[in-house]
N, C-alpha and C positions, 0 to 999 in steps of 0.2 A: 398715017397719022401717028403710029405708034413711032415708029422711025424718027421723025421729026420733033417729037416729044422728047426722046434720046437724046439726039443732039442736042436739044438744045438745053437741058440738064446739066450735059457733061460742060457744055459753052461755061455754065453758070459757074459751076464748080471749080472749074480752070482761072475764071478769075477773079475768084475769092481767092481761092489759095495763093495767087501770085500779089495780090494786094498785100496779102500778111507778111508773105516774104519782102516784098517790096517797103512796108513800115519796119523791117527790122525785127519783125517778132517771129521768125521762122525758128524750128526746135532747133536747127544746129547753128545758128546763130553765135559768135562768139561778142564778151564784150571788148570796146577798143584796149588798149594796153596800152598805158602812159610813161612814156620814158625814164628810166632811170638817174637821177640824178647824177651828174659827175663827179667823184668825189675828185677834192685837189690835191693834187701829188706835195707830199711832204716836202720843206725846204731844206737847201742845206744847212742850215743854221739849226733847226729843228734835228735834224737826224745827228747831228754834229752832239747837241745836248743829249740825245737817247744814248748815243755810243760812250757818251763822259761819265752818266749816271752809270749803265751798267758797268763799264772797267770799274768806278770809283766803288761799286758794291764787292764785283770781285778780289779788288783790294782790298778792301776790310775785311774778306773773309780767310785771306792769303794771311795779313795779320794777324788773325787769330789763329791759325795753322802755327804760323813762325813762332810765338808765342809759349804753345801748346808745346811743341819738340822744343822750346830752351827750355821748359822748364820739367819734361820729362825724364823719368831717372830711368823708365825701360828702355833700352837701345831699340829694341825691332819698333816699337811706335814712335820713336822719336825718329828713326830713319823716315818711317811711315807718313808723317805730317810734315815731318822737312821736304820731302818728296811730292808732297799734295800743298801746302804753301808752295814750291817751285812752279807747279803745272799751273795752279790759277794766278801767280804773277805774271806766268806768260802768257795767259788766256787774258788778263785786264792789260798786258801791252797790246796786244793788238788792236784791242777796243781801242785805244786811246792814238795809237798810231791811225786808226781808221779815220778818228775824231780829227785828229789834225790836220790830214789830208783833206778832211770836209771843211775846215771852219778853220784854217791857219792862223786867227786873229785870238783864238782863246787862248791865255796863259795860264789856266786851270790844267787846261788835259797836257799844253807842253808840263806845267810841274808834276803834273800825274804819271806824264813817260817819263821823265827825269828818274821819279821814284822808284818808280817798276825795274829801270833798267839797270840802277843802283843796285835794288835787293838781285835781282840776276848775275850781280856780278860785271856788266856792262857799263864801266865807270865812265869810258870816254863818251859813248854815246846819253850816257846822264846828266854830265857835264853840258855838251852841246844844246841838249833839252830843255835845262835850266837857262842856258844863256838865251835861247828862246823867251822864255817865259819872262824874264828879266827886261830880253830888250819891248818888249811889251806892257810889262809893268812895272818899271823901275821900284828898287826896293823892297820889292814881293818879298814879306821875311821867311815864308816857309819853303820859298824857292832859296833863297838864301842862307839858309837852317840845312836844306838838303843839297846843296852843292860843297855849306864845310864838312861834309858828313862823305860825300863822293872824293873831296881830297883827300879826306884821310882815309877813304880805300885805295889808295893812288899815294901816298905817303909824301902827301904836296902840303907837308907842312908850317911852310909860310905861307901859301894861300887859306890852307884851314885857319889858323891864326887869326890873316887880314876879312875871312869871311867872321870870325867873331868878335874881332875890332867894328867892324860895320853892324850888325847886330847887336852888340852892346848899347850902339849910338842911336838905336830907333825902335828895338823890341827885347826886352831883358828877359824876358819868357821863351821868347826862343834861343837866345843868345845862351839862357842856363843849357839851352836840350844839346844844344852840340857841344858846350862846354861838357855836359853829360855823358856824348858824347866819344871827346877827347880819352875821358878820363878809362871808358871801356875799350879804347883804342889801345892805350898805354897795358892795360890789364893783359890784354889781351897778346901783344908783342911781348912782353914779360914771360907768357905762358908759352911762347913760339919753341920746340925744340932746339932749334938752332939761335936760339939767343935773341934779344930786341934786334931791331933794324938803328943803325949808325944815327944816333940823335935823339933817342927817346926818353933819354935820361933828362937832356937839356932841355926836350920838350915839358918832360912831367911837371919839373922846376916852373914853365913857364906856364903852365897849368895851376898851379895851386898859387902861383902869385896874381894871377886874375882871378881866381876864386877869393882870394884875400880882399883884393880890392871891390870886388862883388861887393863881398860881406859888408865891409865897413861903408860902401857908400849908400846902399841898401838900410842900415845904422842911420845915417844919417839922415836922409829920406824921412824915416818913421820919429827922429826926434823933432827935426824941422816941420814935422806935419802936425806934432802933438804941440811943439810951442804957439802954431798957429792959432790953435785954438782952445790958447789958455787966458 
């Protein structure tokens, strides 16, 4: 009797406990785990703008380097910063060679390598960059500002010229920065140990005679503006 009463206890107990188990409420029970959502892999268009923005910070900060060493009278810091502008010019080209590689339709990051390759010293390849950017956006005047500006590291001065002739005729703002330019170009060959480069006299001449014509039609502008509104 006793025997029989055993069993059938333990009977009892066996399937309770697998009921609990069986709803799901057993101690080691875990709960389900819900899948993680996918996130969506970045586009090229998108990664193209990330790589434009950061070259374009590391250029402004190469700027203010360049900046810093021209206008430093100590030698060792002014090597110093000339030397740190060179390394983040060349850290925002590659950003932006990245950028073009992804997104070949932007004429921002081509006038961005333009730029870079310019202050590097890399005039042909600055050149090419711009003409990029140009044939993309005809007239781009700051692509336009920096290609007269890679002539005249290139001493291609009837292209610098015809690049301020065309800038004259559509953006005077920019058209003054490489007349600007021009004029530190001249400075500068003046200051060459071995004397100006063959034409820079003829060039200066032809420099202050568009600065002339600047001035007086700029004159005019500002009286025609005021009789309008007299």
């Amino acid at each position: 009797m006793r025997m029989a009463l055993r069993w059938l206890l333990t009977g009892v107990l066996a399937g309770a406990v697998g009921t609990v188990f069986a709803s799901g409420m057993g101690m080691h029970s875990m709960p389900t785990q819900q899948p993680q959502q996918q996130m969506h892999p970045e586009s090229p268009a998108q990664k193209a703008v990330e790589l434009y923005n950061q070259g374009v910070r590391l250029t402004h900060k190469a700027d203010d380097a360049s900046k810093s060493a021209a206008g430093s009278a100590d030698p060792d810091k002014k090597a110093k910063t000339a030397r740190d502008a060179q390394e983040k010019y060349t850290s925002a080209r590659k950003q932006f060679e990245q950028a073009v590689q992804v997104d070949p339709s932007n004429p921002d990051a081509w006038n961005y390598l333009g730029y870079t390759n310019r202050k590097l010293g890399s005039y042909d390849a600055a050149l090419t960059a711009y003409g990029k950017a140009l044939a993309l956006k005809p007239g781009f005047p700051q692509a336009l500002e920096y290609r007269g500006e890679a002539y005249l590291g290139l001493s291609h001065l009837p292209d610098a010229k015809q690049a301020y002739l065309d800038l004259y005729a559509t953006n005077r703002a920019e058209a003054q920065k490489l007349l600007d330019a021009m004029h530190a170009w001249v400075t500068a060959q003046r200051a060459t140990p071995g004397g100006p480069s063959a034409g820079t006299d003829e060039f200066d001449k032809w420099i202050q005679e568009r600065e002339q014509i600047a001035h007086a039609t700029a004159a005019l502008t500002r009286a025609g503006t005021a009789a309008a509104w007299r």
